[in-house]
PyMOL Python script that loads the backbone (N, CA, C, O; Angstrom):
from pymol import cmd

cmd.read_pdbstr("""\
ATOM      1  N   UNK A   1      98.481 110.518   2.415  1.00  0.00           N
ATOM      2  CA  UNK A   1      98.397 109.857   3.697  1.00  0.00           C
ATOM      3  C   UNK A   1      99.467 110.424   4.620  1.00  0.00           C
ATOM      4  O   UNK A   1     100.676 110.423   4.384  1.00  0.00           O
ATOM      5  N   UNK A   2      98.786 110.968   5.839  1.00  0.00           N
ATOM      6  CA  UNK A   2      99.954 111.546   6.822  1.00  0.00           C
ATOM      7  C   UNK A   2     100.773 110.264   7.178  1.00  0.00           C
ATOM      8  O   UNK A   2     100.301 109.129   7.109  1.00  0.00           O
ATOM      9  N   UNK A   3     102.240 110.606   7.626  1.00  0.00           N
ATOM     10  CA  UNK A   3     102.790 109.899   8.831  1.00  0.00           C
ATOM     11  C   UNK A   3     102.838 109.938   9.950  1.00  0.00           C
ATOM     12  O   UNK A   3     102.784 111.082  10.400  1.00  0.00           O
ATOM     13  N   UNK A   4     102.921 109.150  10.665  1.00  0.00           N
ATOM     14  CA  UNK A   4     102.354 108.806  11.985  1.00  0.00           C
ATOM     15  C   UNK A   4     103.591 108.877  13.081  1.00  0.00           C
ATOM     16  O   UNK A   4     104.091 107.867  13.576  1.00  0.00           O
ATOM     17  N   UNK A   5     103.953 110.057  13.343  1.00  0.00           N
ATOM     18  CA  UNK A   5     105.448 109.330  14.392  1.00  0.00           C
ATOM     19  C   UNK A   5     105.177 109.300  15.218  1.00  0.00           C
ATOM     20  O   UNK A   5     104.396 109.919  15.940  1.00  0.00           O
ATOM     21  N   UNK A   6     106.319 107.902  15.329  1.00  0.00           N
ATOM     22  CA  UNK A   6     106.220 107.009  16.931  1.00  0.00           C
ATOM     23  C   UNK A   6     107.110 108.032  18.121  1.00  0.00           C
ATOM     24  O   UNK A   6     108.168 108.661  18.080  1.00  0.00           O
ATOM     25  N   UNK A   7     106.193 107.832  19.017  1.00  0.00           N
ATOM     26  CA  UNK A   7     106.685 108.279  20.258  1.00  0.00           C
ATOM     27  C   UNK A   7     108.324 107.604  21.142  1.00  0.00           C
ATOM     28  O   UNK A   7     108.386 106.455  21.581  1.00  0.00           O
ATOM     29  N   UNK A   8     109.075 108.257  21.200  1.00  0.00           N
ATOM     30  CA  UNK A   8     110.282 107.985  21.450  1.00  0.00           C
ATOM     31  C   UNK A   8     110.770 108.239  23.192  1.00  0.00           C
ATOM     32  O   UNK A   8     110.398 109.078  24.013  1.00  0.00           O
ATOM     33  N   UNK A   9     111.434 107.477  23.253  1.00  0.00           N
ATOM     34  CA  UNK A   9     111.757 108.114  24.891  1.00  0.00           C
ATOM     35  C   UNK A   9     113.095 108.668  24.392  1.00  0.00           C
ATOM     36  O   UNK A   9     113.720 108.146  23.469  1.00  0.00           O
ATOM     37  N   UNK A  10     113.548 109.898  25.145  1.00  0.00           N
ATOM     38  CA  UNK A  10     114.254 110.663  24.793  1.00  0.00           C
ATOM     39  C   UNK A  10     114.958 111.325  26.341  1.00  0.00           C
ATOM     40  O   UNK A  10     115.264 112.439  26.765  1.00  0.00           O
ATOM     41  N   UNK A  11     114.976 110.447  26.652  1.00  0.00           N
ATOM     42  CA  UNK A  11     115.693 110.316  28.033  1.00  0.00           C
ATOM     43  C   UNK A  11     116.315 109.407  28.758  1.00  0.00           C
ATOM     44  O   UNK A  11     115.995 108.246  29.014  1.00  0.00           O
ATOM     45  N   UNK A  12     117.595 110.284  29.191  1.00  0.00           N
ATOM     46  CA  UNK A  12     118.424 108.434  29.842  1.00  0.00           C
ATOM     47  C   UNK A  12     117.466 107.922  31.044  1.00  0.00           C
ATOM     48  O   UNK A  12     117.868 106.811  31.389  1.00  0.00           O
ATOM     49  N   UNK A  13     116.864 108.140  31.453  1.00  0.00           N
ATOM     50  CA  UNK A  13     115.877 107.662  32.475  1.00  0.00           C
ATOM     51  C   UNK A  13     114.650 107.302  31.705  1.00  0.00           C
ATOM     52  O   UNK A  13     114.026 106.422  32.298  1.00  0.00           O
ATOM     53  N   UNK A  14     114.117 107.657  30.648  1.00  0.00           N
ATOM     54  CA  UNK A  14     113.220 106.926  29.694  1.00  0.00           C
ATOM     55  C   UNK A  14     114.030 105.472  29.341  1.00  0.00           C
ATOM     56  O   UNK A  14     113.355 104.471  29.580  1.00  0.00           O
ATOM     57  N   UNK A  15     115.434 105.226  28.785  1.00  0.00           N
ATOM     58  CA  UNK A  15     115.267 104.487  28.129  1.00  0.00           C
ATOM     59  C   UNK A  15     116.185 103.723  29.105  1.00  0.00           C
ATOM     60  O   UNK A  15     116.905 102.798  28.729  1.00  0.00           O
ATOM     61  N   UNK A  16     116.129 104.106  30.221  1.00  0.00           N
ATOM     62  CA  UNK A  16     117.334 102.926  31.564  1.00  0.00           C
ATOM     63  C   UNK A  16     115.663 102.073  31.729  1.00  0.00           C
ATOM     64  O   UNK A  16     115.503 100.868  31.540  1.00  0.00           O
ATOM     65  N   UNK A  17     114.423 103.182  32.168  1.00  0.00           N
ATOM     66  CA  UNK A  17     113.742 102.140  32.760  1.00  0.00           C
ATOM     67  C   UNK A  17     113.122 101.178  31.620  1.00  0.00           C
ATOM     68  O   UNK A  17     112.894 100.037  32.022  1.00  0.00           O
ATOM     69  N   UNK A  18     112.829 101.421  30.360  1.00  0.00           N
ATOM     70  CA  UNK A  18     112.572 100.287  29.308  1.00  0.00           C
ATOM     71  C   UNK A  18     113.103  99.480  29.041  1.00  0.00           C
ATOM     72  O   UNK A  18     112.575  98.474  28.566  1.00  0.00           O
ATOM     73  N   UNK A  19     114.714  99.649  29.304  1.00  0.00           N
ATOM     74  CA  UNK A  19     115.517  98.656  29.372  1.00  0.00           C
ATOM     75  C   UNK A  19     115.129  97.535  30.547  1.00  0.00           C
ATOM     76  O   UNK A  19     114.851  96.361  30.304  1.00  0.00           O
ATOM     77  N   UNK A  20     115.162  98.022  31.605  1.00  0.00           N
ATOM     78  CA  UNK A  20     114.326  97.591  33.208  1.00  0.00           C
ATOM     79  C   UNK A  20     113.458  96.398  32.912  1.00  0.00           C
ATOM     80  O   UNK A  20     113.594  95.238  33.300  1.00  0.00           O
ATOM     81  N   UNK A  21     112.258  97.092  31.909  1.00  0.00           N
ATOM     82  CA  UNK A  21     111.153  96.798  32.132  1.00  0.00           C
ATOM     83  C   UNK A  21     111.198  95.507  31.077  1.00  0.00           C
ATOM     84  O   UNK A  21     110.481  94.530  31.290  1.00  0.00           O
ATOM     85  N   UNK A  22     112.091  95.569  29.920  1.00  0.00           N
ATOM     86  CA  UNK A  22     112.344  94.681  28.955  1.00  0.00           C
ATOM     87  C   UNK A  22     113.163  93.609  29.845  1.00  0.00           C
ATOM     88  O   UNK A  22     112.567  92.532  29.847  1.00  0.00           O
ATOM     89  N   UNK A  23     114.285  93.590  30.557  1.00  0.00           N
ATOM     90  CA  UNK A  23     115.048  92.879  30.882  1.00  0.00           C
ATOM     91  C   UNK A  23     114.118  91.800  32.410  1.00  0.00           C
ATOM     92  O   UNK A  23     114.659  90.810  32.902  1.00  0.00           O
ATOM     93  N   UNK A  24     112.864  92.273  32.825  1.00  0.00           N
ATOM     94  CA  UNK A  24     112.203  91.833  33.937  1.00  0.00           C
ATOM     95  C   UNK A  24     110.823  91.316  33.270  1.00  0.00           C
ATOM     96  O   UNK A  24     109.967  90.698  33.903  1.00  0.00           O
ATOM     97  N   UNK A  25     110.720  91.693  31.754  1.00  0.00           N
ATOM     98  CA  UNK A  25     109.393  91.000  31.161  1.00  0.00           C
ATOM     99  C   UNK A  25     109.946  89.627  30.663  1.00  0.00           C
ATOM    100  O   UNK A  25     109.152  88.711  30.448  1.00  0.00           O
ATOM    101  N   UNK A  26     111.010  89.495  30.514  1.00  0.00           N
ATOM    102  CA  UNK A  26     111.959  88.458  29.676  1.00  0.00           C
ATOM    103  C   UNK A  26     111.644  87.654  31.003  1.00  0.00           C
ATOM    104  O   UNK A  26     110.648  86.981  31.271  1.00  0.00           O
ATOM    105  N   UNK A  27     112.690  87.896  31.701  1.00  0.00           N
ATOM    106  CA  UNK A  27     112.529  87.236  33.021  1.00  0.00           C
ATOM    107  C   UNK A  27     111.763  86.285  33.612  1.00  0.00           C
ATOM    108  O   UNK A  27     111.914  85.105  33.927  1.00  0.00           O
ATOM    109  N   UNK A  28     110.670  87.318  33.702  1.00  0.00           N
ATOM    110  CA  UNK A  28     109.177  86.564  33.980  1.00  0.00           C
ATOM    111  C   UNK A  28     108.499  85.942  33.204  1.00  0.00           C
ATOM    112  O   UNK A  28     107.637  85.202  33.679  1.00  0.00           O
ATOM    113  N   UNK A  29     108.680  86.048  31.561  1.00  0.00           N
ATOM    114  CA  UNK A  29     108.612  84.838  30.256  1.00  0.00           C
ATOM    115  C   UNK A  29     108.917  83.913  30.205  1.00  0.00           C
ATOM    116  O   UNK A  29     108.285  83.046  29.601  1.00  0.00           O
ATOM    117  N   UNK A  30     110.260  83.661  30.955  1.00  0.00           N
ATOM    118  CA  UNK A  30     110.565  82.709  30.570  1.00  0.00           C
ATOM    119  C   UNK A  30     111.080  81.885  31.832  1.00  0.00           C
ATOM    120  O   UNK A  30     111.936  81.001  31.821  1.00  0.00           O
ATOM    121  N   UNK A  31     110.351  82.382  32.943  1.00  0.00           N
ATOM    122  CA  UNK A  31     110.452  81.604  34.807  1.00  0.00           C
ATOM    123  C   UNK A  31     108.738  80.965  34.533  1.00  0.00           C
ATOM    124  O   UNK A  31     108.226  80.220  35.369  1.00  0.00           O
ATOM    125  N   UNK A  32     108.171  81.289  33.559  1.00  0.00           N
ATOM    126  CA  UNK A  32     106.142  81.062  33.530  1.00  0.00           C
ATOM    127  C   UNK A  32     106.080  80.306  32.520  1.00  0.00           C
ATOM    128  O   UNK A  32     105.059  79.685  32.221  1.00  0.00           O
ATOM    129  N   UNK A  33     107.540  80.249  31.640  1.00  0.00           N
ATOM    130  CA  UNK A  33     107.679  79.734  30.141  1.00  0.00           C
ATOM    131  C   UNK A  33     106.598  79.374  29.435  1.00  0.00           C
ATOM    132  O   UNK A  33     106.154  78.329  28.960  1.00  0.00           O
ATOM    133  N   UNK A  34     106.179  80.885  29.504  1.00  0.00           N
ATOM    134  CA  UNK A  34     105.818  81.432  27.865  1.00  0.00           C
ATOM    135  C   UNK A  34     106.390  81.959  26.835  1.00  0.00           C
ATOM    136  O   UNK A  34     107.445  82.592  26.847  1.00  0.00           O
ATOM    137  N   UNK A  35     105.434  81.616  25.529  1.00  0.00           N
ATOM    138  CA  UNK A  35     106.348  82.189  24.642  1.00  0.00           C
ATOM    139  C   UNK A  35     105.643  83.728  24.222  1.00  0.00           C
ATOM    140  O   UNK A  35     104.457  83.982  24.435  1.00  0.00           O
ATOM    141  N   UNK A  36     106.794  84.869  23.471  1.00  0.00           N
ATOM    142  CA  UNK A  36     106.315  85.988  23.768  1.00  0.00           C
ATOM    143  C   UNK A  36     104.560  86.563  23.002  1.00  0.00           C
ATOM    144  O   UNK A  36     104.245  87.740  22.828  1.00  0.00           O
ATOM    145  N   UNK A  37     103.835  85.548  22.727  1.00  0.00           N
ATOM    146  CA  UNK A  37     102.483  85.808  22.314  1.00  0.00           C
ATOM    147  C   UNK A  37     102.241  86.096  23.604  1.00  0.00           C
ATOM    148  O   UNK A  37     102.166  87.237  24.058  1.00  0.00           O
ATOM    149  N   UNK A  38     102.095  84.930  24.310  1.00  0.00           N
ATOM    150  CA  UNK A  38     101.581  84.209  25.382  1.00  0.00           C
ATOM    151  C   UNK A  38     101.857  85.875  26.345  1.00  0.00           C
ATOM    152  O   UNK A  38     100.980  86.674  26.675  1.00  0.00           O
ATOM    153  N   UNK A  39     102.804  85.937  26.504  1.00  0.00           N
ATOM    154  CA  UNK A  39     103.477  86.766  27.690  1.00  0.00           C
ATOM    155  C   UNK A  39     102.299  87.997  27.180  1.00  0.00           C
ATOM    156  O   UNK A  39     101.243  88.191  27.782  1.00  0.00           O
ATOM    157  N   UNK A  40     102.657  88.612  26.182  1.00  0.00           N
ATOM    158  CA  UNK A  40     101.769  89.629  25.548  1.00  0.00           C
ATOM    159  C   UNK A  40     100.446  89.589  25.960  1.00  0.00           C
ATOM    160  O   UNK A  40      99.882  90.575  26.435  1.00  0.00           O
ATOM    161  N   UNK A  41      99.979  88.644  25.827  1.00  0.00           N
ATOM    162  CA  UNK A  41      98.455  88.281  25.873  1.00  0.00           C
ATOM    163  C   UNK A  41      98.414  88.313  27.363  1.00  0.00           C
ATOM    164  O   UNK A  41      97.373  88.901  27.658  1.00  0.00           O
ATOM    165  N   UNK A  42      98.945  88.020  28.257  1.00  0.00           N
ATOM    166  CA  UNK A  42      99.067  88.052  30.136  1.00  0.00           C
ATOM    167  C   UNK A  42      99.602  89.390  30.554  1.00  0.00           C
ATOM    168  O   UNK A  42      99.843  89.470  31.759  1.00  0.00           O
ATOM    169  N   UNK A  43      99.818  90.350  29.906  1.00  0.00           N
ATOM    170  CA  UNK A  43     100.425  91.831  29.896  1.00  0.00           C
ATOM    171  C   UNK A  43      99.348  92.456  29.501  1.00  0.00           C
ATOM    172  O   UNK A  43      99.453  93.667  29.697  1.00  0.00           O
ATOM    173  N   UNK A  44      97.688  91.934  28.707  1.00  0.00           N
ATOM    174  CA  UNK A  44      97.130  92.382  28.258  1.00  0.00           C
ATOM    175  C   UNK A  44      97.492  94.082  27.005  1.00  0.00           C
ATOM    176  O   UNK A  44      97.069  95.199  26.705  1.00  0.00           O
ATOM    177  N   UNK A  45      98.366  93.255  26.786  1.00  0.00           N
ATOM    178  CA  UNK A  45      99.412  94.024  25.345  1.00  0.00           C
ATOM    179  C   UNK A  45      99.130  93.554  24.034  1.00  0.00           C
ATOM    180  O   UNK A  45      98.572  92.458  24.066  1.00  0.00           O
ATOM    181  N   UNK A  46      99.308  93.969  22.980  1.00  0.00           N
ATOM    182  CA  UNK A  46      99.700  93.641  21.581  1.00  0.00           C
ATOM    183  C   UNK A  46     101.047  92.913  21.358  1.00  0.00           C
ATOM    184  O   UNK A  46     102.073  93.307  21.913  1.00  0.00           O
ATOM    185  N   UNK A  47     101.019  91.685  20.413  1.00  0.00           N
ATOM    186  CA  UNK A  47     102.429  91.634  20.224  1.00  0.00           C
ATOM    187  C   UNK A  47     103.712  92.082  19.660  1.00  0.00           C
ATOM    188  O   UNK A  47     104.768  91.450  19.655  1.00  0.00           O
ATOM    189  N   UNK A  48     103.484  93.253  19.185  1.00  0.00           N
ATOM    190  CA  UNK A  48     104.125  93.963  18.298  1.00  0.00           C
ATOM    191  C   UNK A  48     104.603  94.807  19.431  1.00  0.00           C
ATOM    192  O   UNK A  48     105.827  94.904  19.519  1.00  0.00           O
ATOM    193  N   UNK A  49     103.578  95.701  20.691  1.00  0.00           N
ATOM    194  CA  UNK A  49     103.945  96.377  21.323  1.00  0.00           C
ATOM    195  C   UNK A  49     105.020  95.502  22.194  1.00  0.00           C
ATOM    196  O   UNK A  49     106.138  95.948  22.449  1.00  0.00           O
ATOM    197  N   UNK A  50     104.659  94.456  22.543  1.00  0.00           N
ATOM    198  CA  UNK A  50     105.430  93.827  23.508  1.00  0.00           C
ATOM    199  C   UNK A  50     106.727  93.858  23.099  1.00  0.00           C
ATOM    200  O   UNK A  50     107.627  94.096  23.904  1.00  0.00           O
ATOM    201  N   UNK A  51     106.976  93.606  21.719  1.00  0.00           N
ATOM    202  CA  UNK A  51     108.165  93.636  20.869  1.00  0.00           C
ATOM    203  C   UNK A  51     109.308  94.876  20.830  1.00  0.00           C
ATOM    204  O   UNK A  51     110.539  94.911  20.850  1.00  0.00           O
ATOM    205  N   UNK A  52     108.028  96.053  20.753  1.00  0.00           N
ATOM    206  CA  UNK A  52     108.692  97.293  21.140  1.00  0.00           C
ATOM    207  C   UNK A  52     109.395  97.305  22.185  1.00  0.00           C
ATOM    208  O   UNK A  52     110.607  97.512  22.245  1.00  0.00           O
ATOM    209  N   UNK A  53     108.525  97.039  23.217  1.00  0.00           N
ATOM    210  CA  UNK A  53     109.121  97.445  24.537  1.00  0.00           C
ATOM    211  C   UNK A  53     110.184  96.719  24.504  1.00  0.00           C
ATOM    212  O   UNK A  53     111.203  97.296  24.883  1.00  0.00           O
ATOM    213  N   UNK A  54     110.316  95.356  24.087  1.00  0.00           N
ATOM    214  CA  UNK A  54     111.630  94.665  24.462  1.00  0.00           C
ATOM    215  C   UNK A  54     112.908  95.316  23.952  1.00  0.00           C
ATOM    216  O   UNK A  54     113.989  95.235  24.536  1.00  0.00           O
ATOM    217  N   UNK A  55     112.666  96.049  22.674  1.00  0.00           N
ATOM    218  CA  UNK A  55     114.012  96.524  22.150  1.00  0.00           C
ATOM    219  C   UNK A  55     113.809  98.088  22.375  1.00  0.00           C
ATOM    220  O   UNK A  55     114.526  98.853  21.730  1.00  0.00           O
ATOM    221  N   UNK A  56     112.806  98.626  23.316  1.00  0.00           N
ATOM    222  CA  UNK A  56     113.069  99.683  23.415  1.00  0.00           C
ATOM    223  C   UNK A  56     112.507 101.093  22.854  1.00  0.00           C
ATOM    224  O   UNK A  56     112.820 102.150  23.402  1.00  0.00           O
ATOM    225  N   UNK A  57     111.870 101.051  22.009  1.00  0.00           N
ATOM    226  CA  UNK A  57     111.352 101.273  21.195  1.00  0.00           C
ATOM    227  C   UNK A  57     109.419 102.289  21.242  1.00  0.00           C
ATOM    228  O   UNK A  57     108.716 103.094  20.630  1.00  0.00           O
ATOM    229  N   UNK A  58     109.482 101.455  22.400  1.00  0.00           N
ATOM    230  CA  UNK A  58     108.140 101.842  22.718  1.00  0.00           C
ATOM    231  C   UNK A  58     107.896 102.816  23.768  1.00  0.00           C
ATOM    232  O   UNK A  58     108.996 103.026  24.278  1.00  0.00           O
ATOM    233  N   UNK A  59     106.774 103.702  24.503  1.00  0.00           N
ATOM    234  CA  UNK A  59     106.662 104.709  25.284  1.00  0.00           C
ATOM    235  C   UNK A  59     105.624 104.459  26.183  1.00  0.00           C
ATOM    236  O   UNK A  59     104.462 104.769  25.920  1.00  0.00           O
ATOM    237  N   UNK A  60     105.835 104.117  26.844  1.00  0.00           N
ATOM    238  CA  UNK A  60     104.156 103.417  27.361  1.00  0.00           C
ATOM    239  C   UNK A  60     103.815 104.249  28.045  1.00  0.00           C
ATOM    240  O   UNK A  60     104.556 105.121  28.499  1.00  0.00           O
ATOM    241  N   UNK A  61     102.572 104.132  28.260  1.00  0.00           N
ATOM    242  CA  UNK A  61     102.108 105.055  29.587  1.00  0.00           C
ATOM    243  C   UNK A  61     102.072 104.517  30.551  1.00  0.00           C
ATOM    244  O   UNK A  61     102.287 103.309  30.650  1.00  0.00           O
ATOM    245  N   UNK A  62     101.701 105.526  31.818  1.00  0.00           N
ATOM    246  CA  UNK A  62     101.534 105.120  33.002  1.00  0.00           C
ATOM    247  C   UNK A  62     100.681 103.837  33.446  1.00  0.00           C
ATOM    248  O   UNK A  62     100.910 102.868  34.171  1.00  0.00           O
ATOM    249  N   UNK A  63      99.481 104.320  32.602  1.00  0.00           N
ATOM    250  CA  UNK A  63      98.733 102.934  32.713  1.00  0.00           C
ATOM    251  C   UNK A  63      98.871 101.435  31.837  1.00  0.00           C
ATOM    252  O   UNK A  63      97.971 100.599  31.927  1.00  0.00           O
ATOM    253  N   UNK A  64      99.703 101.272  31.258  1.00  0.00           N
ATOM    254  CA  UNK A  64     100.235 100.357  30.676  1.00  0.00           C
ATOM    255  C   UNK A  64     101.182  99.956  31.587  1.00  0.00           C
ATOM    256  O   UNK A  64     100.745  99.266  32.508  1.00  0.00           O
ATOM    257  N   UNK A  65     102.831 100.295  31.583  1.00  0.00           N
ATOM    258  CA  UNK A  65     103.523  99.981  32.825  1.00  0.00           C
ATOM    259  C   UNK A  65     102.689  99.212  34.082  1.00  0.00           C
ATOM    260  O   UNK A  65     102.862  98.047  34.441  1.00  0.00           O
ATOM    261  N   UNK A  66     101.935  99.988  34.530  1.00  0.00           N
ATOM    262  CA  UNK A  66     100.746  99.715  35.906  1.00  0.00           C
ATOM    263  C   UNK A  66     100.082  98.400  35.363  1.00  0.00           C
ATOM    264  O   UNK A  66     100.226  97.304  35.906  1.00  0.00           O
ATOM    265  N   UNK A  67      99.422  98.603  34.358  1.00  0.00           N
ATOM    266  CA  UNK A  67      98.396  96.898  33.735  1.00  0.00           C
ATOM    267  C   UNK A  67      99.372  95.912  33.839  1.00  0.00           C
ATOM    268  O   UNK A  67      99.037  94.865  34.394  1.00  0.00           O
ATOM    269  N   UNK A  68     101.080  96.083  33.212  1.00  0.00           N
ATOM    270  CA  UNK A  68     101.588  95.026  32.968  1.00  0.00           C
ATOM    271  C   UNK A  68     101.948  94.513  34.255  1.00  0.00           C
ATOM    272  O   UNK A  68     101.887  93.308  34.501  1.00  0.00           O
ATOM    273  N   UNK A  69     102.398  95.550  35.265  1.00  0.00           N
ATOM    274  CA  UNK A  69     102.747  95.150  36.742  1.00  0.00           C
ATOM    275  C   UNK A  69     102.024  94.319  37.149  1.00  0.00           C
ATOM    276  O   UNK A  69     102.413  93.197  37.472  1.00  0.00           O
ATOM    277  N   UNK A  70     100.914  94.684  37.206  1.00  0.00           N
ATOM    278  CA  UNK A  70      99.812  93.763  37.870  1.00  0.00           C
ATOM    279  C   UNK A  70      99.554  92.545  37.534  1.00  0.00           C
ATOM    280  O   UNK A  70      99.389  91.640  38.352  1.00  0.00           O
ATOM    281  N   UNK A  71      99.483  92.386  35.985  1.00  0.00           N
ATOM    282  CA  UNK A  71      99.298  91.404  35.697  1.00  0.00           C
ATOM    283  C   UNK A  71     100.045  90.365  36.236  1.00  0.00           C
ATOM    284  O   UNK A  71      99.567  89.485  36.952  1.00  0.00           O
ATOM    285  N   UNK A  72     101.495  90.471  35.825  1.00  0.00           N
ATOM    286  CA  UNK A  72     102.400  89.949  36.709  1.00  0.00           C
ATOM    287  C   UNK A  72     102.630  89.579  37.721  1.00  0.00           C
ATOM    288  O   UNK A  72     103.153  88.509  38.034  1.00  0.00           O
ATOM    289  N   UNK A  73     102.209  90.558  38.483  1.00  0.00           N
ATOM    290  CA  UNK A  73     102.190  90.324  40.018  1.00  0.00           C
ATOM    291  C   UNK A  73     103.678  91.053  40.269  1.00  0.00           C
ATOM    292  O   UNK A  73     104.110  90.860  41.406  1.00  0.00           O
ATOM    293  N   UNK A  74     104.134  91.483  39.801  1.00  0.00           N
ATOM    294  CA  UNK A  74     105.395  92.382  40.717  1.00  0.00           C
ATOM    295  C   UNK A  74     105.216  93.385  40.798  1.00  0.00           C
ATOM    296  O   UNK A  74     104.394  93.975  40.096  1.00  0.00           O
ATOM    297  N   UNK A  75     106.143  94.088  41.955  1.00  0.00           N
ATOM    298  CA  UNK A  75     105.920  95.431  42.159  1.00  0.00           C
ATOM    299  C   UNK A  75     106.144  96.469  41.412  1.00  0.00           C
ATOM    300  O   UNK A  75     107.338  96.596  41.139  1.00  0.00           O
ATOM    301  N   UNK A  76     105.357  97.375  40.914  1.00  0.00           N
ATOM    302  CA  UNK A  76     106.002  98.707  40.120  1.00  0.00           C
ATOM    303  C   UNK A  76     107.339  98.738  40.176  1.00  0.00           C
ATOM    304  O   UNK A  76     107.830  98.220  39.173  1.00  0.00           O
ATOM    305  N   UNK A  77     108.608  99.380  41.415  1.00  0.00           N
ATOM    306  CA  UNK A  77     109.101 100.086  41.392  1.00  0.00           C
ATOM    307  C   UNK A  77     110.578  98.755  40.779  1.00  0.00           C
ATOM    308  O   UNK A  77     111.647  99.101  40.276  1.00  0.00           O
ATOM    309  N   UNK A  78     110.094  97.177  41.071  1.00  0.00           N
ATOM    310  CA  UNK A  78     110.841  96.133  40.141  1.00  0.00           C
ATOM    311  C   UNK A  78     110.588  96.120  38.983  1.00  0.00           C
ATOM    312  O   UNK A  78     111.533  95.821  38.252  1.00  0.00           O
ATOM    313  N   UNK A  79     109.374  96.400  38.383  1.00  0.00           N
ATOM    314  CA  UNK A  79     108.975  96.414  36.999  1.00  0.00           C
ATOM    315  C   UNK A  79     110.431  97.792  36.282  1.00  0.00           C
ATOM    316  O   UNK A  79     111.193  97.835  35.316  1.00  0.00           O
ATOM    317  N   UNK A  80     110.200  98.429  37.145  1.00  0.00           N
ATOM    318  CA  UNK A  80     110.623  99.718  36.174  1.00  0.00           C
ATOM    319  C   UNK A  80     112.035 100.052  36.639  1.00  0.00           C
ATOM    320  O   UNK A  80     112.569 101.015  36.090  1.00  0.00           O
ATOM    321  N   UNK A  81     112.973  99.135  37.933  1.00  0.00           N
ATOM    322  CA  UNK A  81     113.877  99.339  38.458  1.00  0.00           C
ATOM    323  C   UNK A  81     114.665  98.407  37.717  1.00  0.00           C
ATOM    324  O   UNK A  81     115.686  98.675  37.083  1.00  0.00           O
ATOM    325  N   UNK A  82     114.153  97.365  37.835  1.00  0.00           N
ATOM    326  CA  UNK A  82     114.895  95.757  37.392  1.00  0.00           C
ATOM    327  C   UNK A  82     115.271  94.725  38.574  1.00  0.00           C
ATOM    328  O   UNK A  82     115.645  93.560  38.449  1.00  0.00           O
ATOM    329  N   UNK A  83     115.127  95.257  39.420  1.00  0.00           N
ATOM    330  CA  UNK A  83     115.351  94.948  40.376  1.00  0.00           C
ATOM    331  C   UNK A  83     114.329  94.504  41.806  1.00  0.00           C
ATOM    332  O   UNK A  83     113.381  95.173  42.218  1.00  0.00           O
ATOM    333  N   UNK A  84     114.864  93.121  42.426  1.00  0.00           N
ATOM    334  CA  UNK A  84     113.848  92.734  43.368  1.00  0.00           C
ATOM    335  C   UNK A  84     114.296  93.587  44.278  1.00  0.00           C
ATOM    336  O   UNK A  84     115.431  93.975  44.552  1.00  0.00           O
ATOM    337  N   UNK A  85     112.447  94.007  45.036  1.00  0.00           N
ATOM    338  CA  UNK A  85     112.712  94.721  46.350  1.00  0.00           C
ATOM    339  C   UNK A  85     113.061  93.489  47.717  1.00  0.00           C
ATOM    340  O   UNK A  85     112.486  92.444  48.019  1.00  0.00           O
ATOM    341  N   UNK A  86     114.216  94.171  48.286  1.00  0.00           N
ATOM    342  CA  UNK A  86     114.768  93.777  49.267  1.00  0.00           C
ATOM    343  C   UNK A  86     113.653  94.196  50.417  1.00  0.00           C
ATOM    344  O   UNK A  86     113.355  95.386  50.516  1.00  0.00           O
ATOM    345  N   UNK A  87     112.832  92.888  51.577  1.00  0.00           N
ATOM    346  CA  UNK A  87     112.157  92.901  52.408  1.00  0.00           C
ATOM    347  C   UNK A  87     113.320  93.101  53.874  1.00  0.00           C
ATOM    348  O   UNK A  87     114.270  92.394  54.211  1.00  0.00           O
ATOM    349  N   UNK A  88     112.848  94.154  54.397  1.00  0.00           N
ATOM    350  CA  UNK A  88     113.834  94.201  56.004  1.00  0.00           C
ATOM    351  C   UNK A  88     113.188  95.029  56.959  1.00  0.00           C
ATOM    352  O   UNK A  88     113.683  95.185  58.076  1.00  0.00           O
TER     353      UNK A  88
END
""", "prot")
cmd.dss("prot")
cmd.show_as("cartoon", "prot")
cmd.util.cbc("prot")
cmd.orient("prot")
């Protein structure tokens, strides 16, 4: 049986914005207080992946990042910044 390796981010800008994206999924978990099935299942994610992403772990694609945004309702560049965009 082959092994399967997991895809790694391997960049300080890979793993600043997972951090981002972990520290703003939490966020929004627990301002909607859900628990992290729940959140998973509204990310239209796995819970295991969701798990990843929180510690980092995971590589998502473009269109994942994008599904979870939406789902959410925040903007990309907060999803993946951490940060609310300032309106002016």
């Amino acid at each position: 049986m082959a092994t399967i390796k997991r895809k790694k981010t391997d960049t300080d800008l890979g793993t600043m914005i997972l951090r981002n994206m972990a520290l703003v999924m939490e966020r929004e978990r627990e301002r909607r207080g859900l628990n992290k099935k729940e959140m998973a299942r509204l990310c239209e994610i796995t819970s295991p992946y969701y798990l990843q992403i929180l510690d980092a772990s995971a590589n998502p694609s473009l269109q994942v990042i994008t599904r979870i945004s939406t789902n959410l309702k925040i903007p990309l560049q907060e999803l993946m910044m951490g940060q609310k965009l300032s309106v002016e």
